[in-house]
C-alpha positions in Angstrom: 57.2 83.5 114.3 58.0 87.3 114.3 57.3 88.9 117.6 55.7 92.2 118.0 56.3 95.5 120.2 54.2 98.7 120.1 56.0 101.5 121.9 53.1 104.0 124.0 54.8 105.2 126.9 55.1 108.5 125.7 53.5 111.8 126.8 52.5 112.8 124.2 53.5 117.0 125.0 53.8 117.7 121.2 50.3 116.9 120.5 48.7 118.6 124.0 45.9 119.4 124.4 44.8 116.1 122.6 46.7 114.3 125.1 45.4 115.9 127.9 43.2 112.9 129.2 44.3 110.3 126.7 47.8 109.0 125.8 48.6 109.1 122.6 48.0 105.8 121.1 44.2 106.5 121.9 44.0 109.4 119.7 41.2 108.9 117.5 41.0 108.6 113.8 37.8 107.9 112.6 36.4 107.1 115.8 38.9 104.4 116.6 42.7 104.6 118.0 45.4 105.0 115.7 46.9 101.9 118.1 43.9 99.9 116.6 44.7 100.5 113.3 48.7 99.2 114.2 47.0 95.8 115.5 45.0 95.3 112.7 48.0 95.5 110.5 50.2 93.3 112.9 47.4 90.8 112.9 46.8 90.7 108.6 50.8 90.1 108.6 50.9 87.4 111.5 52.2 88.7 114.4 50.4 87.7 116.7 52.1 87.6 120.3 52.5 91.8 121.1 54.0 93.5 124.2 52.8 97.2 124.8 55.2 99.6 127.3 52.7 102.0 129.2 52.8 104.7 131.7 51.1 108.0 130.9 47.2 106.8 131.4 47.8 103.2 130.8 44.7 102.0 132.2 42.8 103.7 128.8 45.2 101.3 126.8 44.9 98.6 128.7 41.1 98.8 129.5 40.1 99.4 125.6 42.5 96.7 124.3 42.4 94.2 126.8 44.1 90.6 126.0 43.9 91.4 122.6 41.7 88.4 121.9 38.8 90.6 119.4 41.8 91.4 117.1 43.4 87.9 116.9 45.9 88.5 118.7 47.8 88.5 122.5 48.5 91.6 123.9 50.7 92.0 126.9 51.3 95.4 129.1 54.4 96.5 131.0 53.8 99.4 133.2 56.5 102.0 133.6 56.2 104.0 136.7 57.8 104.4 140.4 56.9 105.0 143.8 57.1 108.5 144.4 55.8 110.2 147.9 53.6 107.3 148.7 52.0 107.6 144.7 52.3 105.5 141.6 53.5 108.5 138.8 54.3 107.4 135.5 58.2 106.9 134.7 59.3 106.2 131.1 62.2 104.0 130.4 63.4 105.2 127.1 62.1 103.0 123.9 65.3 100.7 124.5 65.3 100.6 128.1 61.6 99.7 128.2 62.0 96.3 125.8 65.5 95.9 128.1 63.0 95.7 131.2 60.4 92.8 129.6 63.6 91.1 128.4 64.7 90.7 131.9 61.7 90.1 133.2 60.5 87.4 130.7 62.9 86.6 128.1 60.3 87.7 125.8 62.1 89.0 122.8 63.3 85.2 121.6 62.2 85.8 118.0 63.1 88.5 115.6 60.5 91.5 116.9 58.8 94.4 115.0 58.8 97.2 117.1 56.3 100.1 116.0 55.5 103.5 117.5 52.2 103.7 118.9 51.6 107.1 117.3 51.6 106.4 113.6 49.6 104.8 110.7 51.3 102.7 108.6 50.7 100.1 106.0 54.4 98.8 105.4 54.3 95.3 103.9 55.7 93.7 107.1 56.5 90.3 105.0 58.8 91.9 102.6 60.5 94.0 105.4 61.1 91.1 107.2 63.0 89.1 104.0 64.7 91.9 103.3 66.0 92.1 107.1 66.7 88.5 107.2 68.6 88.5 103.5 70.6 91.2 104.7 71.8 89.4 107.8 70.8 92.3 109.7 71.0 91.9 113.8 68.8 95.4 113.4 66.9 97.4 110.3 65.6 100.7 110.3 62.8 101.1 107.9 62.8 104.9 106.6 61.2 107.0 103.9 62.8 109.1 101.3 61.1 112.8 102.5 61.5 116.3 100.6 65.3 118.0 101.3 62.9 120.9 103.1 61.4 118.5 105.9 64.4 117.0 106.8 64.7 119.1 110.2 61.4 117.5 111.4 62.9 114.1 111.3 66.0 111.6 112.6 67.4 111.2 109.1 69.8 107.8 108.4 72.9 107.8 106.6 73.8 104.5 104.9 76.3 103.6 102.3 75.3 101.9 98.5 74.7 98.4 100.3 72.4 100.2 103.2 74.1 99.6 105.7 73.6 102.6 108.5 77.0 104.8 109.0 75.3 107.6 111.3 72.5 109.4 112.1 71.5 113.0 112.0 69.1 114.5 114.4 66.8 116.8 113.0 69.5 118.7 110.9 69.0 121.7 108.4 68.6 120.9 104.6 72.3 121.8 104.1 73.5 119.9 106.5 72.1 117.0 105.8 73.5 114.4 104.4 70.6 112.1 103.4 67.3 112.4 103.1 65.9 109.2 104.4 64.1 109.9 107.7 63.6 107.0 110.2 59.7 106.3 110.7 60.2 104.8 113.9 59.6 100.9 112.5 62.1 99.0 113.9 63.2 95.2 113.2 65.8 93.6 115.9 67.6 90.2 116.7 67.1 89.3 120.0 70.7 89.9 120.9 70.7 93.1 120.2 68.7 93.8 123.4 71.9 92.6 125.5 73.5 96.0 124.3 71.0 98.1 126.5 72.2 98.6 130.2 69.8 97.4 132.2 67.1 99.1 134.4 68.0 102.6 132.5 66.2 104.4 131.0 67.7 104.3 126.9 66.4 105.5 124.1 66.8 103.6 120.7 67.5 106.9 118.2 69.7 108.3 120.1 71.9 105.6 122.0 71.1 102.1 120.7 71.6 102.8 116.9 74.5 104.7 117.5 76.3 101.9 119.6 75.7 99.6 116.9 77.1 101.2 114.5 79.8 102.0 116.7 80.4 98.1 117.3 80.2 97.1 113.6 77.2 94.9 113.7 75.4 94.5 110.7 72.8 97.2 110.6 70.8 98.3 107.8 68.5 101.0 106.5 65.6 99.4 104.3 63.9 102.4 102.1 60.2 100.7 101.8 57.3 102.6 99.7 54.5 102.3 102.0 51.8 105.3 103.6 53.5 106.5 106.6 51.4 109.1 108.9 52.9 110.8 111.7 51.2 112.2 114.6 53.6 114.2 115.7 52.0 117.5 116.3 47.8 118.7 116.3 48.8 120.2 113.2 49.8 116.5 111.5 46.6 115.3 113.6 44.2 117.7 111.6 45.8 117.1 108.2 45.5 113.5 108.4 42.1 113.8 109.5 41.6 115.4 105.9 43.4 112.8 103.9 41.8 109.5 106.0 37.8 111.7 105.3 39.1 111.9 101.3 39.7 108.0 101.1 43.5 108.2 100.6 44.5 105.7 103.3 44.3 102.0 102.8 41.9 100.0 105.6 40.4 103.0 106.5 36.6 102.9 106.1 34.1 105.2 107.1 31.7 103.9 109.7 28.0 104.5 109.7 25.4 104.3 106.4 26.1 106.2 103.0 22.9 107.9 103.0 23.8 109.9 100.8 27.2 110.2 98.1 29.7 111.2 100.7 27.4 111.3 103.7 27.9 108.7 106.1 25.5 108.9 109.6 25.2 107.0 112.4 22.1 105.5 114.6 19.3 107.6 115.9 20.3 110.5 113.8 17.7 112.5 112.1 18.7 115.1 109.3 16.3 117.1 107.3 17.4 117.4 104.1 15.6 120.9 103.5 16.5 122.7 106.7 20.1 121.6 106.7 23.4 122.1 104.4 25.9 118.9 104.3 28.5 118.4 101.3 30.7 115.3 101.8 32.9 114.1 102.8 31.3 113.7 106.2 30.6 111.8 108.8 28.0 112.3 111.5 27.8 109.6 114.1 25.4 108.2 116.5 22.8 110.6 118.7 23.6 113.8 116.7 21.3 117.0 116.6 22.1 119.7 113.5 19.2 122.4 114.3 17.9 124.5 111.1 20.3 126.3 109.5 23.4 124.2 110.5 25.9 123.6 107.9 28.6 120.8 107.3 31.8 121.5 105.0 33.8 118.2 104.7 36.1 117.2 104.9 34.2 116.5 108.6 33.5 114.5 111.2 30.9 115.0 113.8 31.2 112.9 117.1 28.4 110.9 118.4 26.5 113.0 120.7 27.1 116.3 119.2 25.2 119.3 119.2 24.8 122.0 116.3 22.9 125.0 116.9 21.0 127.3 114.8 22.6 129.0 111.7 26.3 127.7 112.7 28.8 126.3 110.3 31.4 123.3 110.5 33.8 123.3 107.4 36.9 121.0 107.8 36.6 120.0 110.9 36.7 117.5 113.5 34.2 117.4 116.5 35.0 115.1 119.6 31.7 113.3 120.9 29.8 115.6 122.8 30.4 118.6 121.2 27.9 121.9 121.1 28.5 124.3 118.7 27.0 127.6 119.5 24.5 129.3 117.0 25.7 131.2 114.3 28.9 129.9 115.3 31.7 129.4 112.2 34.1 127.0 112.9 37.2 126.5 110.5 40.1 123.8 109.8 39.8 123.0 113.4 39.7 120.0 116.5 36.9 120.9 118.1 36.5 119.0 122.1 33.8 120.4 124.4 37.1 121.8 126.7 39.1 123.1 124.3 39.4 124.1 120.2 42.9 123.4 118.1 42.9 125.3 114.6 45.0 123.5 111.6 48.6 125.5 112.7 47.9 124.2 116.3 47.0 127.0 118.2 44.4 126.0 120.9 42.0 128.4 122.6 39.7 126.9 125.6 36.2 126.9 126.6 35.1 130.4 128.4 38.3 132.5 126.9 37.3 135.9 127.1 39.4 136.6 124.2 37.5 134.7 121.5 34.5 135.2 119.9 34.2 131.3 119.3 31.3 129.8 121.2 31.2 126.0 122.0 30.2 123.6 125.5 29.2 120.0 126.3 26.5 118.6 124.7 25.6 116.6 128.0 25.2 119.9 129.9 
C-alpha cells in the first residue's frame, strides 16, 4: 500500500492577499479547495492513509477536511508551531523536516509515500509513476515537466543524465544558464529510508537540502518526465489564469456545480435571473442566493459566489467574485479576484476596499 503526504504548512506570501485568512490549500477553485481536488485524486489511485503538516490557520484545514472519512480516505494532521511569549504561533519545519517530525513521532512513513504540495492541481497517473519509481529502483523520484526554455527562471529545474537519474539541481536559473528544462512540480515519491537522511527536529527543506544530499551520497535517484495537467498556484496571477482555463472545461474532474440553465450558464439555488433585464454569456457560474439588478452584465469566463450582489448597470467580464460580494452600480470590473476586502487584477496588483485612489466601487453583500 502506497502512503500519502500533502505538504500545507506554507504561508502562502506569494499569493497574499488570497491568503490573508485562509492557507493556501483552501484556495478555492470552483467553489471547492484546490486540497480537495488532491484527495480526490489520491483516493481514485488508492492511497488511502494521508498525513497533512499544518501551521498557518490549520484549524480551516483541519475543520473542513476532518478524518477524511467523506472522501474515502484517512487523514491525519501534524501541527507545526511553538510556544512563543505565552502564544501558540505557527512554526514551519521545512517540507523534509516536517515528514522527519511524524517519522519520529509515529514511524508513519513504512511504505513507499507520495508526497504532493498542497497548492497545485494535478492529474498525474499516480499508478504508472509509482512502476516507474519502483522499476527504476529508485530510494526517491522527482516527477517534473518539460516547460518552455523562457519559464525556466520561475521553476527548480532537474538535471539528469540519458537513464534519468538526477545529477543536480538549478534553482530558478536564467534561460542560458540552464541546463535542462525539466522543472520539478513538487510531486515527490520516497523510500522510507530516505527520511533517516533528514536531521531531526530541524527545520529542512526537500529542494534545497534533501535532493542535493542524495545525490551527493550516490543513491539511486531519478527524475520521471510524466505528461499529465500540472497547475501551479504560485502567484494571484497563476490563480486568475487557472480560473480561466478550469471555467473553459480544460481540466479533467473538474465540473461545474449548479444547473445548466442555459448553454454555458450554470446557477445555483434560490437564484432568480431575468432573462430580459440582464446580460450573461458563458461560461459562467452564478451560485446560490445571488442578486444581478437590471442592467448587470456577466462576461465569462466568470464565477459569481453565493451571496453576491450586482448592482444596477455594472459589468463582470472575466472574473472571479468570492461569496458575498457587492458590486457597485455602473461599476466595470475586468480580469479580476474580486473579495468584499480587497480586488486582485490578472498581473496581481491588489487595490482594497475604501482606497481613495480608485474609482472601483465594491462592499459586503451582508452589510
Amino acid at each position: 500500500m502506497t502512503k500519502g503526504m500533502i505538504l500545507a504548512a506554507g504561508q502562502g506570501t506569494r499569493v497574499r492577499p488570497l491568503t490573508r485568512d485562509l492557507p493556501k490549500p483552501m484556495v478555492p477553485i470552483l467553489g471547492k479547495p484546490v486540497m480537495e481536488y488532491l484527495i480526490e485524486h489520491m483516493a481514485r489511485h488508492g492511497v488511502r492513509q494521508i498525513m497533512v503538516n499544518v501551521a498557518y490557520h490549520h484549524r480551516k484545514i483541519e475543520e473542513y477536511f476532518g478524518d477524511g472519512r467523506r472522501w474515502g480516505v484517512e487523514l491525519g494532521y501534524s501541527y507545526e508551531g511553538m510556544l512563543d511569549h505565552g502564544e501558540i504561533t505557527p512554526h514551519p519545519m521545512g517540507s523534509a523536516g516536517g515528514m522527519r517530525r511524524i517519522q519520529d513521532f509515529s514511524g508513519f512513513f513504512d511504505e513507499t509515500t507520495l508526497v504532493l504540495c498542497g497548492d497545485a492541481l494535478v492529474d498525474l497517473d499516480i499508478g504508472a509513476a509509482l512502476a516507474q519509481h519502483r522499476q527504476q529502483g529508485a530510494v526517491a523520484s522527482v516527477i517534473a515537466l518539460d516547460v518552455p526554455r523562457e519559464q525556466v527562471a520561475n521553476y527548480g529545474v532537474v538535471v539528469a543524465d540519458a537513464a534519468g537519474r538526477v545529477q543536480s539541481f538549478q534553482e530558478k536559473p536564467t534561460p542560458a544558464q540552464a541546463k535542462s528544462t525539466l522543472a520539478s512540480t513538487g510531486i515527490y515519491i520516497f523510500e522510507p529510508e530516505v527520511l533517516s537522511l533528514v536531521p531531526p527536529a530541524q527545520t529542512f527543506d526537500i529542494g534545497s537540502q534533501l535532493f542535493p544530499l542524495l545525490v551527493e551520497k550516490g543513491l539511486p535517484f531519478y527524475v520521471q518526465n510524466q505528461a499529465f495537467n500540472w497547475i501551479d498556484i504560485g502567484r494571484v496571477s497563476d490563480y486568475w489564469s487557472v480560473l480561466q482555463r478550469v471555467m473553459q472545461g480544460e481540466v479533467a474532474h473538474m465540473t461545474m456545480p449548479g444547473h445548466e440553465v442555459r448553454p454555458g450558464v450554470w446557477v445555483g439555488l434560490n437564484t432568480p435571473i431575468d432573462w430580459n433585464t440582464v446580460t450573461i454569456q458563458g461560461p459562467v457560474y452564478i451560485g446560490s442566493s445571488v442578486c444581478l439588478e437590471p442592467g448587470a452584465t456577466i462576461t465569462g469566463p466568470a464565477w459569481i459566489g453565493h451571496g453576491s450582489h450586482v448592482r444596477a448597470g455594472a459589468s463582470v467580464t472575466r472574473s472571479v467574485l468570492f461569496e458575498y460580494t457587492r458590486i457597485g452600480a455602473g461599476m466595470h470590473f475586468e480580469n479580476m479576484v474580486i473579495s468584499p476586502h480587497y480586488c486582485v487584477d490578472s498581473s496581481g496588483t491588489t487595490i482594497y476596499r475604501g482606497d481613495d485612489n480608485s474609482a472601483l466601487r465594491w462592499s459586503d453583500a451582508r452589510a
